[in-house]
Backbone bond lengths (Angstrom), bond angles and torsions (degrees), N, CA, C in turn:
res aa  C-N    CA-C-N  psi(-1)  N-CA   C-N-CA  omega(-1)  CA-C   N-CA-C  phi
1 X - - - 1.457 - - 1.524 110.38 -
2 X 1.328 117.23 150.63 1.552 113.88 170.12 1.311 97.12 -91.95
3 X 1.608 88.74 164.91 1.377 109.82 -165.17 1.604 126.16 -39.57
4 X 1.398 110.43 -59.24 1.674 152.48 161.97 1.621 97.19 -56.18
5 X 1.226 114.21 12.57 1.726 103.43 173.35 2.042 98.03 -129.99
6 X 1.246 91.16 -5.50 2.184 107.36 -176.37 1.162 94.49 -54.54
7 X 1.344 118.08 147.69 1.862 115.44 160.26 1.878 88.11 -87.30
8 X 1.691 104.03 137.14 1.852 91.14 162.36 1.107 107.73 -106.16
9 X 1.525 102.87 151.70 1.286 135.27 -163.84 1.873 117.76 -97.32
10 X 0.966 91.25 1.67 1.556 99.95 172.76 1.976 102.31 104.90
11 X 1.831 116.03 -148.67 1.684 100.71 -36.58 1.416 127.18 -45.66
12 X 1.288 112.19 169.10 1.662 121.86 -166.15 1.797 64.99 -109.31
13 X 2.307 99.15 171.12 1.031 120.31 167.20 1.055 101.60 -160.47
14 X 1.770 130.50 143.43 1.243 138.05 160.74 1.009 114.61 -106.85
15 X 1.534 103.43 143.65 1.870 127.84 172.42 1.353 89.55 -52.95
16 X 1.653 126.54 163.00 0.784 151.59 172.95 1.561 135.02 -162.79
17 X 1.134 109.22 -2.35 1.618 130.78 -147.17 1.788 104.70 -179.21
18 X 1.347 113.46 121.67 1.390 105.74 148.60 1.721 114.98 -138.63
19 X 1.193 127.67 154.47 1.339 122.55 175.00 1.742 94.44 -117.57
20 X 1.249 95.51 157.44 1.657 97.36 -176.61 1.634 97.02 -150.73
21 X 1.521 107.65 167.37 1.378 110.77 -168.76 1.351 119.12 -139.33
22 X 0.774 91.35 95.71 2.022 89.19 178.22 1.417 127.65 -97.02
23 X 1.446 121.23 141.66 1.836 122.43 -150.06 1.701 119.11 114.49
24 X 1.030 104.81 -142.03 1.698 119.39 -173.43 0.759 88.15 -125.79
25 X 1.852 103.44 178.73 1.832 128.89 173.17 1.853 98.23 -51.36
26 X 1.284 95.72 -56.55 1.549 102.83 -166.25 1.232 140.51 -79.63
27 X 1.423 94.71 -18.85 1.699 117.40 168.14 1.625 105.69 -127.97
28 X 1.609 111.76 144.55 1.439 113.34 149.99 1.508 103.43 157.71
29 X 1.662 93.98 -147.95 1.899 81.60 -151.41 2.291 94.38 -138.63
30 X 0.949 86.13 114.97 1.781 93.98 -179.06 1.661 102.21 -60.83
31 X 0.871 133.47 96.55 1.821 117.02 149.07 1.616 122.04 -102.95
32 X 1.474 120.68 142.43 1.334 108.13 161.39 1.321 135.14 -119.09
33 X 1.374 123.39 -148.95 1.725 114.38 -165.95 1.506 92.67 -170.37
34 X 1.783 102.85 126.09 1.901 125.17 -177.93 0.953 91.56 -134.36
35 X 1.693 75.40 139.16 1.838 88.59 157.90 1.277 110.54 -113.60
36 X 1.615 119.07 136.11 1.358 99.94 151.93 1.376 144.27 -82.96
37 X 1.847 102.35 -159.86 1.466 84.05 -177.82 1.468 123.27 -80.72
38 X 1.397 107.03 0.55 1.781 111.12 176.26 1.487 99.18 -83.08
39 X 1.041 133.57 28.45 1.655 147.51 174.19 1.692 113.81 59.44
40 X 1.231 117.16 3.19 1.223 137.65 159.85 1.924 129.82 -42.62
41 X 1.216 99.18 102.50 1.963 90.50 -168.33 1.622 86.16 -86.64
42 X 1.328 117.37 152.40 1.247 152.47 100.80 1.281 153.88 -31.52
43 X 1.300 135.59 123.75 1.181 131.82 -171.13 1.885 114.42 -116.49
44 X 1.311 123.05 92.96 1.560 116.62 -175.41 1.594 126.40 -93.32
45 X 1.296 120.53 94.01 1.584 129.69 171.61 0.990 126.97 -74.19
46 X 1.266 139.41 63.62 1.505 126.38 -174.61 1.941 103.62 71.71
47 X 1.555 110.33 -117.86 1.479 107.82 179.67 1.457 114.69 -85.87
48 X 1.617 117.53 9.70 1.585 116.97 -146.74 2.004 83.83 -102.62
49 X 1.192 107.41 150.82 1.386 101.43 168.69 2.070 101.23 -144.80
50 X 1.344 128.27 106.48 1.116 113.06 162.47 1.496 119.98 -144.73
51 X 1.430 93.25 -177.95 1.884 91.76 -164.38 1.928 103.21 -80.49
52 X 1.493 89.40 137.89 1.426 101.23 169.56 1.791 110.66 -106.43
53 X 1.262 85.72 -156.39 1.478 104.35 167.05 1.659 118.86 -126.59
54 X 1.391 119.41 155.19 1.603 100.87 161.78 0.995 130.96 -82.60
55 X 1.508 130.79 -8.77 1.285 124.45 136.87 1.637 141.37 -31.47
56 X 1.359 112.52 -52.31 1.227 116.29 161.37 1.671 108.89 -64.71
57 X 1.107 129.04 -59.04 1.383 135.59 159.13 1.492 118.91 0.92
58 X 1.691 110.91 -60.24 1.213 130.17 -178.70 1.746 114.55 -89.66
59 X 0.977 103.43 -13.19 1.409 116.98 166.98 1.556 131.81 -66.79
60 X 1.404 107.05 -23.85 1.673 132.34 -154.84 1.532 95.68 -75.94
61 X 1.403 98.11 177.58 1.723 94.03 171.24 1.822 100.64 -117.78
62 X 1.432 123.93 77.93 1.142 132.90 160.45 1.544 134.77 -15.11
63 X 0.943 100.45 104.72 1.241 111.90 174.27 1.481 138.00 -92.64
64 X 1.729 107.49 -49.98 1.824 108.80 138.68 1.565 118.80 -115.21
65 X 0.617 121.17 168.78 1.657 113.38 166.59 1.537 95.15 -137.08
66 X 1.489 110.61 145.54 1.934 114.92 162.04 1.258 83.75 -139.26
67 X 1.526 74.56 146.27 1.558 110.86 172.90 1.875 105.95 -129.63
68 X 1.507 77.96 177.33 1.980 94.53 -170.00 1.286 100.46 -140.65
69 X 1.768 101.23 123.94 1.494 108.60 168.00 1.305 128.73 -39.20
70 X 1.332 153.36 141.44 0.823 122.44 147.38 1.804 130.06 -88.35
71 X 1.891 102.49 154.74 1.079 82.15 167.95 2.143 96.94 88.38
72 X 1.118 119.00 -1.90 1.622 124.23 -172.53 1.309 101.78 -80.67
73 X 1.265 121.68 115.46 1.574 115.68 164.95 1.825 103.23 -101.28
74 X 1.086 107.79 126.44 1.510 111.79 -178.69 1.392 105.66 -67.78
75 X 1.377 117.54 -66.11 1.181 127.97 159.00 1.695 120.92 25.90
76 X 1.318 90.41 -75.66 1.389 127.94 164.99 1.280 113.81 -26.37
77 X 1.692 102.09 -88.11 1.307 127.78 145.47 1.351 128.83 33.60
78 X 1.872 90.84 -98.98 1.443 105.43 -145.73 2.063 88.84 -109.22
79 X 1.026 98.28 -163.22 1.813 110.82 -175.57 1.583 84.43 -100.60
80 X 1.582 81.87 156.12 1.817 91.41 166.85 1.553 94.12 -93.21
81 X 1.172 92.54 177.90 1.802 117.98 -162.44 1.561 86.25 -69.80
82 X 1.246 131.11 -22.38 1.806 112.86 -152.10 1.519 77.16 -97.14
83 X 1.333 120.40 -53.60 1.793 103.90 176.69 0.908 152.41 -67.24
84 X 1.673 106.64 19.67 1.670 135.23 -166.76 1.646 80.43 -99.60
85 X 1.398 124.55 -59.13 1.512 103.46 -172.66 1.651 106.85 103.81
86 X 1.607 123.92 -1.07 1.095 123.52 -161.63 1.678 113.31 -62.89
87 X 1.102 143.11 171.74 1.395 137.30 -165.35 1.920 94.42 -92.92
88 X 0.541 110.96 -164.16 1.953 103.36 -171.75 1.371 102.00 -118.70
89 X 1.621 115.66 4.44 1.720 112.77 -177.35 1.844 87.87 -104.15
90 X 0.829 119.14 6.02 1.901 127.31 176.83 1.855 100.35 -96.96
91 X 0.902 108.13 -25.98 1.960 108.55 -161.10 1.911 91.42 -70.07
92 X 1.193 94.19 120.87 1.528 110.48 174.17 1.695 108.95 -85.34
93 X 1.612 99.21 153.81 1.983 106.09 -158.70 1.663 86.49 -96.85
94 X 1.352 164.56 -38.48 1.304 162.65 -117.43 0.942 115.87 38.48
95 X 1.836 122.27 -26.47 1.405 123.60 -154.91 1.771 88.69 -104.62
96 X 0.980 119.32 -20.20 1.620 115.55 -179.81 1.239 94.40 -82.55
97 X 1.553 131.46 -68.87 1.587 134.52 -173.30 1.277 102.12 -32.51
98 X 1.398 106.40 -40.87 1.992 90.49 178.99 1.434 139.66 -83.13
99 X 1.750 88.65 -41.57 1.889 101.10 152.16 1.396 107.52 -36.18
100 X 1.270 128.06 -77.57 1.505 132.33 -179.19 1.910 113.46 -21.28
101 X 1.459 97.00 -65.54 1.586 104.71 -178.43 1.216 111.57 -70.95
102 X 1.159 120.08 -36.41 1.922 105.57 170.70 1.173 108.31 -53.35
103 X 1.767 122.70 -61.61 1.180 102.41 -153.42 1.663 105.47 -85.65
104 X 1.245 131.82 -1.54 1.448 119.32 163.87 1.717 117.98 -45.73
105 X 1.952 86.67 -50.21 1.640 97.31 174.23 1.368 132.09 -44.98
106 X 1.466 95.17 -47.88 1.648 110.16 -179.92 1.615 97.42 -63.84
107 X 1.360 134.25 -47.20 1.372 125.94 -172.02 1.422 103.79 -53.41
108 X 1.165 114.46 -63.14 1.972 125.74 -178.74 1.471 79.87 -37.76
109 X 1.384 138.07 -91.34 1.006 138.51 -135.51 1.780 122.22 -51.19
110 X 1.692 91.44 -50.46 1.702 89.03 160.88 1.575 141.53 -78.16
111 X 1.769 98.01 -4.78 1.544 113.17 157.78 1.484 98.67 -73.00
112 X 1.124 145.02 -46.80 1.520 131.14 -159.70 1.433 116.08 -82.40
113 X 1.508 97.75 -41.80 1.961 103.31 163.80 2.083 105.91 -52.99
114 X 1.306 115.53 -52.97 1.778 107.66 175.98 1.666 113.81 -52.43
115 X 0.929 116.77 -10.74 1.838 119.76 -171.21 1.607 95.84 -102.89
């Protein structure tokens, strides 16, 4: 068979993300575009956030695009924590990592309510 006659077999990958750029080398303006997981794209301006389409999406003049395997189990991947070998003063609590990020949030949050 020629090539263009192969069934392909993967991996497959989905868009997920695009950043695009509008202006010159030296001047201009970054915006991007998500989708979530309700398959819904996004449009992000600075503070502006609204729903697009993926049509417009694919329309843009791209600047990065990421994508996601499909079908990726990390799992797989990476080592489990016991085969990393880390010393036991390295082992992270989840419940602190999150205390931490809430209340950073809450700080952002009551800096942005004073402005």
């Amino acid at each position: 068979k020629q090539w263009y006659q192969r069934r392909v077999r993967g991996p497959f990958y989905d868009l997920y993300s695009v950043v695009a750029h509008t202006g010159t080398i030296g001047h201009g303006h970054y915006v991007s575009f998500a989708v979530n997981p309700n398959k819904q794209w996004y449009f992000y301006n600075d503070s502006q956030v609204k729903k697009t389409t993926k049509k417009r999406v694919l329309s843009e003049p791209a600047y990065i695009l990421f994508y996601e395997r499909r079908n990726l189990k990390l799992d797989d991947l990476l080592p489990s924590y016991a085969e990393r070998n880390y010393p036991e003063e390295f082992a992270l609590d989840a419940s602190v990592i999150l205390k931490d990020v809430l209340s950073a949030a809450d700080k952002e949050q009551r800096i942005c309510n004073l402005q």
